[in-house]
N, C-alpha and C positions, 0 to 999 in steps of 0.2 A: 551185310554179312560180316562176322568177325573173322578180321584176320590171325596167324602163327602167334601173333603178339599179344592177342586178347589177354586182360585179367581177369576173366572170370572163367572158373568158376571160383568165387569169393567162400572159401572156408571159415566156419567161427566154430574154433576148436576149445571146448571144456571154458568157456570164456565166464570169468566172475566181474562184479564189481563192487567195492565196497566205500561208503562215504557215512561222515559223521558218526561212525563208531560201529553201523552196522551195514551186514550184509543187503544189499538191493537188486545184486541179480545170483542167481546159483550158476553153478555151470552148465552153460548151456551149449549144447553144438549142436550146427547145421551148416547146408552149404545151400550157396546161391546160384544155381547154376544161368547160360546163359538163355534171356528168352523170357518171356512171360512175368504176370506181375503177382510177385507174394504179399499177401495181404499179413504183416503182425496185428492178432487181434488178441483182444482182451480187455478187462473193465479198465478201467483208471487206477496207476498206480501198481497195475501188472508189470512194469515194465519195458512198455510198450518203447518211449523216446528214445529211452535207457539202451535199448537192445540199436537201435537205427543209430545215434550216436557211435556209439563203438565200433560198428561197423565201416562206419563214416571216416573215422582215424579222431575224431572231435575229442574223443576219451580215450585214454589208455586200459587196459583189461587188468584187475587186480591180478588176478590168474590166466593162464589161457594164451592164445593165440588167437590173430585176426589176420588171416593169409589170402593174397590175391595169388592168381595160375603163377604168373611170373614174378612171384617174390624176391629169387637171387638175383640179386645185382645192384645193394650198395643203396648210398642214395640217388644216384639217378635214375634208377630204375623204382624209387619210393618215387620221387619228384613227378615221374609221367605219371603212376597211377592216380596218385592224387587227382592229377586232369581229366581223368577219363572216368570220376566219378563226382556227380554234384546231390547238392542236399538243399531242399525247401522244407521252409518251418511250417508250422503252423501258423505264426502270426509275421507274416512276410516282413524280411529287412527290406527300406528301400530308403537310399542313398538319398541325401537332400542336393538332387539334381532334377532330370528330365528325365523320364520315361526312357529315352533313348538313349541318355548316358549311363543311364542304371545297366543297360544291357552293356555300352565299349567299353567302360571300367571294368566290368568283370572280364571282358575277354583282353583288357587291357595287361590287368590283375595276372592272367592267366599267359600270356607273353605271346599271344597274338599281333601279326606283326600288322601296319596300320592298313596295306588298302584291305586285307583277310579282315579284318577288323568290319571296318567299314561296313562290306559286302555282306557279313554275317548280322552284325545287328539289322541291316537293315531287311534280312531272310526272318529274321526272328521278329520284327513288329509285323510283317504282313503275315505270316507263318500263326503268327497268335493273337492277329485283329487291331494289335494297337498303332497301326501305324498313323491314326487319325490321332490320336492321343501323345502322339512322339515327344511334344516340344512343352509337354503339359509338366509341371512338377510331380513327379510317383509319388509323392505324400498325398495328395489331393484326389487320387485315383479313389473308387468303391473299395471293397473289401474284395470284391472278383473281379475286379480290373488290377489289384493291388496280385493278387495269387498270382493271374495268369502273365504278370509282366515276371514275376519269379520263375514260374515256369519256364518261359520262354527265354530269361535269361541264361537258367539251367540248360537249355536246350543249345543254347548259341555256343556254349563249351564244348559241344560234341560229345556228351557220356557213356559212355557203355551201359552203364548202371546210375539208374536215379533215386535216389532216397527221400521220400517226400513224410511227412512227421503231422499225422493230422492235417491234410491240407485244406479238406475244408469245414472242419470242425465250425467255424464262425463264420460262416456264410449260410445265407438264403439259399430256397430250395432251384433255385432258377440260376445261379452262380454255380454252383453244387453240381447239376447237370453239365455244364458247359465244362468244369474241370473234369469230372468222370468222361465228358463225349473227346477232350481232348488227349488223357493217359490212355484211353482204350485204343488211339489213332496211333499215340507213340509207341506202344506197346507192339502193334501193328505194324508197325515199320524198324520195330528190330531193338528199340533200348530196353532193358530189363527196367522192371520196377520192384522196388520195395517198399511197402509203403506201409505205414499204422493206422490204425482205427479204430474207436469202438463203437462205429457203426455196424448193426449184423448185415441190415439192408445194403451196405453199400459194399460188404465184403461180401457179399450174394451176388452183385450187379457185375464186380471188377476180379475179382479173385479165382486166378488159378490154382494159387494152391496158398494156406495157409498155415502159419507158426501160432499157437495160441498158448498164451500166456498168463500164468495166475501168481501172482507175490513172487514173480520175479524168477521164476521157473520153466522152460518152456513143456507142457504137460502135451499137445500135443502137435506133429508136424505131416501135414496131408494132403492131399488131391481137392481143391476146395469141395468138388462133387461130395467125394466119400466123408468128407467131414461134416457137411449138414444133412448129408442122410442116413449117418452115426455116428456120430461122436463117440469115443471110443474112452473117455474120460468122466466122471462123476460132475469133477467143475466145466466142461466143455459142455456137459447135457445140464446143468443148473445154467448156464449162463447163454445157453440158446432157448431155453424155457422163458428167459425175461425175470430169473432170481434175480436177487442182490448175493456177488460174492464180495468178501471182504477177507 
């Protein structure tokens, strides 16, 4: 349960960005409240990364604002949120250590003190299967052994809010599973998620509610239900039909 302190709910107010000469997102607002997992969907090139970056604090907003519940107070009060939200890529960083040290440096990173330290990585390799694989090099992990040491590292920070960026875009269909069977668990026990996709199947399976996105606009924001059984949009109903939008 969130406590008085929580940051969310996470507002993105009129937020633009722009690089290499031109505009790549318009302004866009929404807010994230706490609970459940928002699906950003849309083709490639919508926007999609672009939008979970900014949110993330990774990019700064040409325009706009990107506010957490408890904004005022300076930078130490920027410093905690940071910690109480983490971000998995699509193509997972992983440290040229062990499996295991991939998880204590991040929570080392994060100023976790050492037995809390400890304690937690070692909740986080059984909590996400790898605790047979601890002592292994995380380079040499699969491509879904490589995700879920990410996730799982993400997890041992404590987040309010997780931001995951295509997670499993480059993985098999049996990897694929086991990531969706795990955010549906987290999701379950209280972290929000936000996550991208342009999978339709997979924002059909995971998605409470959805942000969709076309050339960097968000066109529309819904109840995932109400949005694949209208789309309320021209590109929303072209791009659940299986068009190409460009």
């Amino acid at each position: 349960m969130l406590d008085a302190t929580s940051i969310l709910p996470l507002t993105v107010d009129a937020v633009s960005f722009s690089g290499g000469g031109k505009q790549l997102l318009q302004p866009n607002s929404f807010v994230i409240p706490a609970g459940g997992l928002t699906v950003v969907l849309g083709p490639n090139g919508a926007g999609k990364s672009l939008t979970l970056r900014l949110c993330h604090g990774l990019l700064n907003p040409s325009r706009g604002a990107v506010r957490w519940a408890d904004a005022p107070g300076g930078q130490h009060a920027a410093r905690r949120q940071a910690k109480r939200h983490a971000m998995v890529f699509q193509k997972p960083i992983m440290l040229r250590r062990s499996v295991e040290a991939n998880i204590a440096h991040a929570l080392a990173a994060s100023g976790t003190a050492g037995t809390e330290r400890k304690a937690r990585t070692q909740q986080a390799l059984a909590r996400f299967g790898l605790a047979e694989r601890a002592a292994q090099p995380a380079r040499l992990l699969s491509g879904g052994e490589q995700q879920r040491l990410a996730i799982a590292r993400a997890w041992a920070l404590r987040p309010e809010l997780l931001f995951l960026d295509e997670p499993t875009s480059q993985l098999d269909p049996a990897a694929t599973r086991q990531i969706e069977e795990l955010l549906t668990v987290l999701v379950a026990e209280g972290i929000t998620v936000m996550m991208s996709t342009h999978d339709l199947g997979q924002a059909r399976r995971l998605a409470d509610r959805v942000l969709f996105l076309h050339r960097g606009r968000l066109v529309e924001d819904a109840a995932a239900a109400s949005f694949f059984a209208g789309p309320q949009s021209a590109e929303a109903r072209a791009f659940l039909a299986g068009e190409l939008l460009w």
